[in-house]
C-alpha positions in Angstrom: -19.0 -46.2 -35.1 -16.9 -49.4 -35.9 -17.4 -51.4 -32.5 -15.8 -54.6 -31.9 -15.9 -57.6 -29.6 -13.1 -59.2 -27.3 -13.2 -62.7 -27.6 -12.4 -65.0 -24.4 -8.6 -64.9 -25.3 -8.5 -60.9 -25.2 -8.4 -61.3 -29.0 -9.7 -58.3 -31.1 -10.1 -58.1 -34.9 -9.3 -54.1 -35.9 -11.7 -53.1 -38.1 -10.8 -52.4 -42.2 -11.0 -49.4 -42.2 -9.1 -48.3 -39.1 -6.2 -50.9 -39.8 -6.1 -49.5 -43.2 -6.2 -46.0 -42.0 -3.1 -46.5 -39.6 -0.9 -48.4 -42.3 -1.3 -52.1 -40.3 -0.4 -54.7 -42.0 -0.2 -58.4 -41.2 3.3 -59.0 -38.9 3.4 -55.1 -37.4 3.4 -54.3 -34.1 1.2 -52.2 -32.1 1.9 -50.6 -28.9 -1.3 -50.9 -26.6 -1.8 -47.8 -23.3 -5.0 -46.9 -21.6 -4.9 -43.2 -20.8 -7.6 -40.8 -20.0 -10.1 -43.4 -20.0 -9.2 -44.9 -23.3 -7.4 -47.5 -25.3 -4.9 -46.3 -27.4 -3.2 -48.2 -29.8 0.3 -47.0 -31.9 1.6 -48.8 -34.6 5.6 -49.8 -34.0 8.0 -48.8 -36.7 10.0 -52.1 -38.2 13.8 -52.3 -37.8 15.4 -54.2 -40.5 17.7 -56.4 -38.6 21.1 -56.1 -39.4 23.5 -58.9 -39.8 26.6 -58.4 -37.5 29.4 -60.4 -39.8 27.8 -61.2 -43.4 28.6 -64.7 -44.9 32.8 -64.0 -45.6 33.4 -61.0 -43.3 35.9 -62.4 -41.3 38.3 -63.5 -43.4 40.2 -60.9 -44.1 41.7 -61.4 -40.6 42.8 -64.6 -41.7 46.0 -64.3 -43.6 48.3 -67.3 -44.4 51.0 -65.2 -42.9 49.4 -65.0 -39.7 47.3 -67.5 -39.3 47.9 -70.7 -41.1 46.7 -73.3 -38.6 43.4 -71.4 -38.4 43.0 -71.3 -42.0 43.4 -74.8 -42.1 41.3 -75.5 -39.4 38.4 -73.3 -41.3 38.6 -74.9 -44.5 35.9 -76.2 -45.6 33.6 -74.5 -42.7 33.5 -71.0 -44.2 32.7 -70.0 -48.0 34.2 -67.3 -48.6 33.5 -64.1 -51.4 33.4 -65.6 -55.0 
């Protein structure tokens, strides 16, 4: 039996050995339900976040024939691909 105690800020400390058996690492997520007269506890699978425009994307809507004034406007603000 690996009991443990709530502190007085609801805080728990998972035992090794469950933690290790359920993959949890430092930073995951668990998701927390009572059913059936128990607390049951699932870890979260990560998402790697995804960055919407990466560092450059955008610029191949600027085009000195279209867009001259913006281009000038941006220089110096954006870095664009090496």
């Amino acid at each position: 039996m690996n009991a443990t105690a709530i502190r007085p800020k609801r805080q728990v400390t998972l035992p090794s050995e469950v933690s290790e058996a359920a993959g949890l690492k430092p930073g995951d997520q668990v998701d927390w339900r009572f059913e059936g007269g128990e607390i049951r506890g699932r870890k979260l699978k990560q998402t790697e976040p995804v960055e919407m425009f990466p560092r450059g994307s955008l610029l191949k809507y600027f085009t000195p024939e279209r867009n001259a004034e913006e281009l000038q406007l941006l220089k110096g603000c954006v870095l664009g691909p090496d």
